[in-house]
DRENPA-3360 file (N, C-alpha, C; in nm, 2 decimals, always signed):
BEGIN
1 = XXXXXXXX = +10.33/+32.36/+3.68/+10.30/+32.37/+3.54/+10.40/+32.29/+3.46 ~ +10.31/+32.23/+3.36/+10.45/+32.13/+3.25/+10.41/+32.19/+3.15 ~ +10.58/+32.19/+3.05/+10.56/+32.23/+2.90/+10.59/+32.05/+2.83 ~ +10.49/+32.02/+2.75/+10.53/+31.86/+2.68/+10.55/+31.93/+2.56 ~ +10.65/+31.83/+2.52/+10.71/+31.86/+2.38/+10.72/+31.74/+2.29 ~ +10.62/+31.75/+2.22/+10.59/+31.65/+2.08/+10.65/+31.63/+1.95 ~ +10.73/+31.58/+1.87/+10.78/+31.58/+1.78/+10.69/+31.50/+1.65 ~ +10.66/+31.53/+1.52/+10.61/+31.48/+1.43/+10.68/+31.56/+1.27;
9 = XXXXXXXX = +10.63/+31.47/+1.17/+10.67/+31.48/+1.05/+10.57/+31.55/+0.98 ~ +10.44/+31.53/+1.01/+10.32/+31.55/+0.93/+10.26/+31.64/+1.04 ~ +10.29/+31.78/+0.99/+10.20/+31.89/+1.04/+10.06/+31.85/+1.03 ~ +9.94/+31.86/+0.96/+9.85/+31.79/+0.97/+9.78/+31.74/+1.10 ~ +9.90/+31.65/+1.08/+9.84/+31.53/+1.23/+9.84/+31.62/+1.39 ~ +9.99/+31.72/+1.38/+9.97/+31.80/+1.46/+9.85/+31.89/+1.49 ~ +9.82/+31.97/+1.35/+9.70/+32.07/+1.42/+9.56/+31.97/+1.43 ~ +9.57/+31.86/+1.40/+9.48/+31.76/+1.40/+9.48/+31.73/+1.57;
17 = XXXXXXXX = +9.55/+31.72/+1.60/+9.61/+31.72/+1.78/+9.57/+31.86/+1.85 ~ +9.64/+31.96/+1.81/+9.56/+32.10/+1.85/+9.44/+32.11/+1.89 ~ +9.34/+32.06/+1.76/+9.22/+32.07/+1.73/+9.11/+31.98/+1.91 ~ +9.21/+31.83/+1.86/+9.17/+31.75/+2.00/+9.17/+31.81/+2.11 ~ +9.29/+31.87/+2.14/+9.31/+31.91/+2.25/+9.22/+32.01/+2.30 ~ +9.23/+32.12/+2.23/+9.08/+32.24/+2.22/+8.96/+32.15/+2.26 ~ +8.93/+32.05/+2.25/+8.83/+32.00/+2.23/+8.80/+31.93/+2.36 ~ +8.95/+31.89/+2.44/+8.94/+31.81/+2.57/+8.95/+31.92/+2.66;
25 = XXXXXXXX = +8.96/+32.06/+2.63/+8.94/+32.10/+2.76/+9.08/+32.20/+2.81 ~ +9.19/+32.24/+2.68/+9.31/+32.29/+2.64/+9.20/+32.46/+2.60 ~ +9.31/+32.52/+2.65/+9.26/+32.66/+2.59/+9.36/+32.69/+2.48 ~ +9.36/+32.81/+2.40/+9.48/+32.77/+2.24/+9.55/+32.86/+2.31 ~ +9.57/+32.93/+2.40/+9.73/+32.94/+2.42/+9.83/+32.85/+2.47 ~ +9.76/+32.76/+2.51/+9.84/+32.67/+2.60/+9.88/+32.58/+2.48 ~ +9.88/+32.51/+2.35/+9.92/+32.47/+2.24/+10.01/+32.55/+2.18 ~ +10.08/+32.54/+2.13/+10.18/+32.60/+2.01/+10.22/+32.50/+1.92;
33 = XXXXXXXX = +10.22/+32.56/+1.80/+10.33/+32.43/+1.70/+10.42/+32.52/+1.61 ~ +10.56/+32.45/+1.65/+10.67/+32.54/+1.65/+10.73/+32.43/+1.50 ~ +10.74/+32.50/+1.40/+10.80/+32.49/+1.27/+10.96/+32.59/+1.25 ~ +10.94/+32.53/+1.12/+11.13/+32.58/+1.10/+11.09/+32.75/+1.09 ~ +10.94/+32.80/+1.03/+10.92/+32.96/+0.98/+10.93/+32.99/+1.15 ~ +10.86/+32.95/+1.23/+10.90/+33.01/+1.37/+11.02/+33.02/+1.42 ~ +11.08/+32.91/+1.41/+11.23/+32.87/+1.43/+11.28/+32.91/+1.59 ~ +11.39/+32.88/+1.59/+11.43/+32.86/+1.71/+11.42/+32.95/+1.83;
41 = XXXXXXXX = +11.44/+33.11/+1.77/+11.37/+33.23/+1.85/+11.27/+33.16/+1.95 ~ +11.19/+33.15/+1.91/+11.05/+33.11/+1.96/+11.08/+33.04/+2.04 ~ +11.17/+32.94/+2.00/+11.14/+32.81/+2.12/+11.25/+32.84/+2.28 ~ +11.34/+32.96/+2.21/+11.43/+33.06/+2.36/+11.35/+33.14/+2.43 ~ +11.24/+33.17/+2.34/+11.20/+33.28/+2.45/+11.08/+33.18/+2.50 ~ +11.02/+33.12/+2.50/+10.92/+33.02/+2.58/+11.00/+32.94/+2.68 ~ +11.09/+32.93/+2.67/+11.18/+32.82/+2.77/+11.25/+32.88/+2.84 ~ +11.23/+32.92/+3.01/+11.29/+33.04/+3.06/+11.43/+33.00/+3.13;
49 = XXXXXXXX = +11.53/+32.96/+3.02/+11.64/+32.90/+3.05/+11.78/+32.98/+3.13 ~ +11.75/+33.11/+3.12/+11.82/+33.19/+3.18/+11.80/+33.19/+3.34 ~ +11.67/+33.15/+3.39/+11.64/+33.18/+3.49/+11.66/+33.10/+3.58 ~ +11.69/+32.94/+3.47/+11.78/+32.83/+3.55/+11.89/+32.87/+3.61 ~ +11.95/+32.91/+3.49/+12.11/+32.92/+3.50/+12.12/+32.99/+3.65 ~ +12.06/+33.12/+3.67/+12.07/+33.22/+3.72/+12.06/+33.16/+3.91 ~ +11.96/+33.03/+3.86/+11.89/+33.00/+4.01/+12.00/+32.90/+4.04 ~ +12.06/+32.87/+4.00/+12.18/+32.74/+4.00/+12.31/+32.82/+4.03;
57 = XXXXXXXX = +12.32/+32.92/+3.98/+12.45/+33.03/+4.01/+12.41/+33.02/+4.18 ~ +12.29/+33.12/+4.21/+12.31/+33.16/+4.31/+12.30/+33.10/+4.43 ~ +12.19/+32.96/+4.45/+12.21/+32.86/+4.50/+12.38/+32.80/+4.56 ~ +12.46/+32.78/+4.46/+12.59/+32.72/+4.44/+12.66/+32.83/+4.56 ~ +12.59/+32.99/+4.54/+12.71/+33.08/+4.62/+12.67/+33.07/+4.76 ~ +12.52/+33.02/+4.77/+12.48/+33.01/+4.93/+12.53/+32.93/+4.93 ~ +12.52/+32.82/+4.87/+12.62/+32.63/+4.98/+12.82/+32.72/+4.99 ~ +12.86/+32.77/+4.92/+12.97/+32.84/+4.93/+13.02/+32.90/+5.07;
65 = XXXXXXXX = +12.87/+33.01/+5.11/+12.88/+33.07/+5.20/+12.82/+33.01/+5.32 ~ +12.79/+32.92/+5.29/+12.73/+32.83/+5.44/+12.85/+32.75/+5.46 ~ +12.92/+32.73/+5.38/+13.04/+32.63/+5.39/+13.14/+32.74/+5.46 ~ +13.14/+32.84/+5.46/+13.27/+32.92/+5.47/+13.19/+33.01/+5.65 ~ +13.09/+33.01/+5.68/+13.02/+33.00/+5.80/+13.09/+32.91/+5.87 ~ +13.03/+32.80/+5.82/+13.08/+32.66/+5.94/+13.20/+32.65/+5.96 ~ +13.31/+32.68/+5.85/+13.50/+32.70/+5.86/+13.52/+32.77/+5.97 ~ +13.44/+32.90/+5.95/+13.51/+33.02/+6.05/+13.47/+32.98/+6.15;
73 = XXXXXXXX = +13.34/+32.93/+6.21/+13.32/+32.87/+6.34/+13.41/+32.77/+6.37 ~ +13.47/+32.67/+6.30/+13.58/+32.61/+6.35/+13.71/+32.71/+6.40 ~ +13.75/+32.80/+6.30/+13.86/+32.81/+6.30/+13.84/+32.94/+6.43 ~ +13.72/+32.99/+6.46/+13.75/+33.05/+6.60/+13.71/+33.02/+6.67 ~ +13.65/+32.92/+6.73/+13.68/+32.80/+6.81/+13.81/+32.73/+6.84 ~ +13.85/+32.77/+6.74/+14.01/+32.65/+6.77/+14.11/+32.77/+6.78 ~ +14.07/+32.88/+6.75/+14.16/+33.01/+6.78/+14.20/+33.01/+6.93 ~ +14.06/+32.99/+6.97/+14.00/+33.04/+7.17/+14.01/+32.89/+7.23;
81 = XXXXXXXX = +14.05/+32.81/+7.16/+14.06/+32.68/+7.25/+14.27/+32.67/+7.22 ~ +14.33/+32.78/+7.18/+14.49/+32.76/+7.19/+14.52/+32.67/+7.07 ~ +14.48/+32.63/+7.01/+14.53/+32.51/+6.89/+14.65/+32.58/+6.81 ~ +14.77/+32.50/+6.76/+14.86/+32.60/+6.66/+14.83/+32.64/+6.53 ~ +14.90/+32.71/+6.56/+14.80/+32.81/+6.39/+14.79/+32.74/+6.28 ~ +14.97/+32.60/+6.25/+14.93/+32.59/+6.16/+14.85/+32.46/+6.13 ~ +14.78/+32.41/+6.24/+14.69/+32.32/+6.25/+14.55/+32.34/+6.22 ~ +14.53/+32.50/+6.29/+14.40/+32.53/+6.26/+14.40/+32.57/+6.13;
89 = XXXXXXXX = +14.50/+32.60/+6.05/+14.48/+32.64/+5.95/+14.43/+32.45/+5.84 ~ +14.50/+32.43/+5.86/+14.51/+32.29/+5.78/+14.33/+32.24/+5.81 ~ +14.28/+32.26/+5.93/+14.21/+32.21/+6.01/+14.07/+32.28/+5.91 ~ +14.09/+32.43/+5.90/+13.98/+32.47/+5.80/+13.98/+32.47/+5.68 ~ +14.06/+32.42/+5.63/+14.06/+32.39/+5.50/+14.02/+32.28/+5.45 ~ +14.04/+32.21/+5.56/+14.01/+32.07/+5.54/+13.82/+32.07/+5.60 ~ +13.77/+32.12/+5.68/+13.67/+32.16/+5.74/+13.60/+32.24/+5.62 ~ +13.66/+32.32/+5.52/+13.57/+32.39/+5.40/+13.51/+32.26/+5.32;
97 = XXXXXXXX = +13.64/+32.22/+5.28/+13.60/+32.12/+5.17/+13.47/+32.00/+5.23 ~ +13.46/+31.97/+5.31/+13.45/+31.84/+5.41/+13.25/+31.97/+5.40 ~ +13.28/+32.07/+5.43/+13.12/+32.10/+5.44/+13.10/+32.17/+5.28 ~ +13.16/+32.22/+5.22/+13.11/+32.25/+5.09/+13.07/+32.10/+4.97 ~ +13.15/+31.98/+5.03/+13.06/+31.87/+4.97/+12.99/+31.85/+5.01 ~ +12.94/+31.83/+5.17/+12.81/+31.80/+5.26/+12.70/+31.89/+5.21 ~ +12.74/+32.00/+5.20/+12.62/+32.11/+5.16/+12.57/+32.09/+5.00 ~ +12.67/+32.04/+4.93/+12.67/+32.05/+4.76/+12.54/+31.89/+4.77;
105 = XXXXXXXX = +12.59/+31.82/+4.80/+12.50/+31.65/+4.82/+12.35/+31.67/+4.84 ~ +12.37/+31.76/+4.98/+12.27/+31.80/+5.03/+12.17/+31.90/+4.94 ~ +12.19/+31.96/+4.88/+12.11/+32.08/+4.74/+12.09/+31.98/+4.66 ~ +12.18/+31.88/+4.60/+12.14/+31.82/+4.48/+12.01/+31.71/+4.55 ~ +12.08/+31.65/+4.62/+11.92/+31.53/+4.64/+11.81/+31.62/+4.69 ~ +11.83/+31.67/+4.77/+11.70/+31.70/+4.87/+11.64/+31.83/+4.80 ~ +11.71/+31.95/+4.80/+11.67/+32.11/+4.76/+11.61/+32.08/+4.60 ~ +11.66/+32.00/+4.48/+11.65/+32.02/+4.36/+11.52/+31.99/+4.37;
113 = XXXXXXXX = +11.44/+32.04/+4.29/+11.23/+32.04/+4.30/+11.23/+32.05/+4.12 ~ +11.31/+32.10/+4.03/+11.28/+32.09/+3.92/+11.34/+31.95/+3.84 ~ +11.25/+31.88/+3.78/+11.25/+31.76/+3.72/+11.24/+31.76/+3.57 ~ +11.31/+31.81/+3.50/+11.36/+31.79/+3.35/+11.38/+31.70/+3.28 ~ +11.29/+31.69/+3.19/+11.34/+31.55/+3.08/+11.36/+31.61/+2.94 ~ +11.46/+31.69/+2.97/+11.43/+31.79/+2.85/+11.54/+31.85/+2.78 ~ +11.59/+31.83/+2.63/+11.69/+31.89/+2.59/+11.65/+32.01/+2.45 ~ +11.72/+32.09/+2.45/+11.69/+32.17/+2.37/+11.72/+32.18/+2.25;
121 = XXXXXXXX = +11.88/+32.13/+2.25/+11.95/+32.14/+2.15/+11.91/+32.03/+2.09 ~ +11.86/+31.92/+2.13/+11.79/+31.79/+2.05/+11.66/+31.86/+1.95 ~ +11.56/+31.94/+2.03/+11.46/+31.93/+1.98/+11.49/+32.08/+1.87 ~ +11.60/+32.15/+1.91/+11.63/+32.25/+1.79/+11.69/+32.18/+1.68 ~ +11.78/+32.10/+1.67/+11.84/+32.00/+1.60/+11.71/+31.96/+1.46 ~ +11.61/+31.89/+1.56/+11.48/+31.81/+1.46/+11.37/+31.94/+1.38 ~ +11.43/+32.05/+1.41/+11.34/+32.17/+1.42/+11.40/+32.21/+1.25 ~ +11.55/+32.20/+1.31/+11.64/+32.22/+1.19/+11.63/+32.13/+1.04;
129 = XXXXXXXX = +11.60/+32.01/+1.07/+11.59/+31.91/+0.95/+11.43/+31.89/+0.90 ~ +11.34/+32.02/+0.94/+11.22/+31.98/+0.90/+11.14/+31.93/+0.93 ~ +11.14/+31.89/+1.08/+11.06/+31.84/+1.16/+10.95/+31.95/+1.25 ~ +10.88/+31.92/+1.34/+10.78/+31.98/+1.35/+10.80/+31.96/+1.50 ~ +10.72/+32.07/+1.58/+10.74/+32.07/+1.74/+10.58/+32.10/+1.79 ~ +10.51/+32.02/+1.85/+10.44/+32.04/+1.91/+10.41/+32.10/+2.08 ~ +10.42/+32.18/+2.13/+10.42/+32.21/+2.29/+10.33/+32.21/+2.36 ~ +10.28/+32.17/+2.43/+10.15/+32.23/+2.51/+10.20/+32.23/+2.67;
137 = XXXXXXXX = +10.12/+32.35/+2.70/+10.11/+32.39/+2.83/+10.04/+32.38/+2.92 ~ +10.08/+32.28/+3.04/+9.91/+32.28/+3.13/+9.96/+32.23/+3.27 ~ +9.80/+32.22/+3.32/+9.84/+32.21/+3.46/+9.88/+32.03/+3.47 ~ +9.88/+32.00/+3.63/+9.88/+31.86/+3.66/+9.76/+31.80/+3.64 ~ +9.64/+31.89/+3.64/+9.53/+31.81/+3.61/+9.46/+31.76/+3.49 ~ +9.53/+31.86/+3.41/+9.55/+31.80/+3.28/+9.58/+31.67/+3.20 ~ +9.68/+31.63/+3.29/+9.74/+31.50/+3.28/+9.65/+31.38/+3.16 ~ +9.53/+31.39/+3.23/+9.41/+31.30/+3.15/+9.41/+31.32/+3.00;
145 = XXXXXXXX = +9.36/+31.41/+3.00/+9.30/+31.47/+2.87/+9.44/+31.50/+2.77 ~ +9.53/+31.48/+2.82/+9.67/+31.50/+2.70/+9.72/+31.32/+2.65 ~ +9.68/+31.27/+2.84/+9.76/+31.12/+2.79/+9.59/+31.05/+2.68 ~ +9.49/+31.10/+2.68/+9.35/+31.01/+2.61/+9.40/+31.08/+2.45 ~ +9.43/+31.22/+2.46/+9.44/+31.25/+2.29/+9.55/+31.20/+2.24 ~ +9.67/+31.21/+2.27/+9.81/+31.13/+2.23/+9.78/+31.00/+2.21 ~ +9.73/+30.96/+2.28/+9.70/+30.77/+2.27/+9.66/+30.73/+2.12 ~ +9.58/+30.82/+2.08/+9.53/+30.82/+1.98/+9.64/+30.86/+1.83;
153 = XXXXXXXX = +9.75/+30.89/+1.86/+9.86/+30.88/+1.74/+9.97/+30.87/+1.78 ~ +10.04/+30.76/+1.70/+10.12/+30.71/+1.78/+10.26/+30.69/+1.70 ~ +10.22/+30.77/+1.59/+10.28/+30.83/+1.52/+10.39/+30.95/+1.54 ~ +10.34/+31.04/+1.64/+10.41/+31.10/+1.74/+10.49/+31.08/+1.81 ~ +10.59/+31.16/+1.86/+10.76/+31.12/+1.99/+10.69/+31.22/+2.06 ~ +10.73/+31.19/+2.19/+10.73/+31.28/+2.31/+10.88/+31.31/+2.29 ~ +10.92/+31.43/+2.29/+11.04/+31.45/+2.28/+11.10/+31.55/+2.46 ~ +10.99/+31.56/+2.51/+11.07/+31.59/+2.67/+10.96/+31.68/+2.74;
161 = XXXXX = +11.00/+31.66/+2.88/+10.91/+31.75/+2.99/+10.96/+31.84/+3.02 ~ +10.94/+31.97/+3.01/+11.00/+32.08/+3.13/+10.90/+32.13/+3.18 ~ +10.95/+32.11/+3.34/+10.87/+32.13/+3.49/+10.91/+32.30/+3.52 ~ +10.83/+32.41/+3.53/+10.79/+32.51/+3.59/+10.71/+32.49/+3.68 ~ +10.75/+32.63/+3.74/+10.66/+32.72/+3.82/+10.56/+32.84/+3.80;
% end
């Protein structure tokens, strides 16, 4: 699921956009248009940004504990193979760091699946000076029927994508 986020001056043209959308095949919950009387409430609790934070905490503590996994198997390995202590000691510390970047590299390119083009504080910012937020919510097959009604005013900013699930 994507949330697109539209920016305009002229309410109007927005529910004029609504209207299209309803029209291509959008159901009206999936639209919103978020003004200063809604204000910014609205646009926190639609944007489930806590849930990021939360999934990025915990993630960070598994590559932690996978890194501190692979230490201890060195370091009792090297316990049972006689190595001096303060070798092995140097030896896993240097072995944490060495796999807590390997693992960290490894989550950012490969594991990360959410694709954001999306700031918040920008589009609360334009929210603040009387500008106007258009949102809509839809699937990937959607795609059509949002890029044929947009085409049509160009007058409009896309002001960012956020990728759910």
């Amino acid at each position: 699921m994507k949330r697109y986020f539209y920016i305009g001056d002229n309410i109007d043209e927005l529910k004029l956009i609504s209207v299209e959308l309803q029209s291509a095949g959008f159901a009206k919950p999936q639209i919103h248009l978020i003004n200063r009387t809604k204000g910014k409430r609205y646009l926190d609790s639609i944007t489930p940004f806590n849930h990021s934070f939360m999934h990025t905490l915990f993630k960070d503590e598994i590559i932690a504990f996978l890194a501190f996994l692979a230490t201890s198997a060195i370091f009792i390995s090297g316990y049972f193979m006689q190595v001096a202590f303060e070798q092995l000691i140097i030896l896993s510390i240097l072995a944490f760091l060495c796999f807590l970047s390997i693992f960290s590299f490894i989550s950012k390119g490969l594991l990360e699946f959410e694709g954001n083009e999306f700031d918040q504080t920008s589009i609360k910012e334009q929210i603040e000076i009387g500008r106007h937020v258009l949102l809509v919510e839809m699937s990937d097959s959607q795609d059509l029927q949002l890029g044929s009604v947009m085409s049509d005013h160009p007058n409009i900013e896309r002001a960012g994508i956020h990728k759910y699930s």
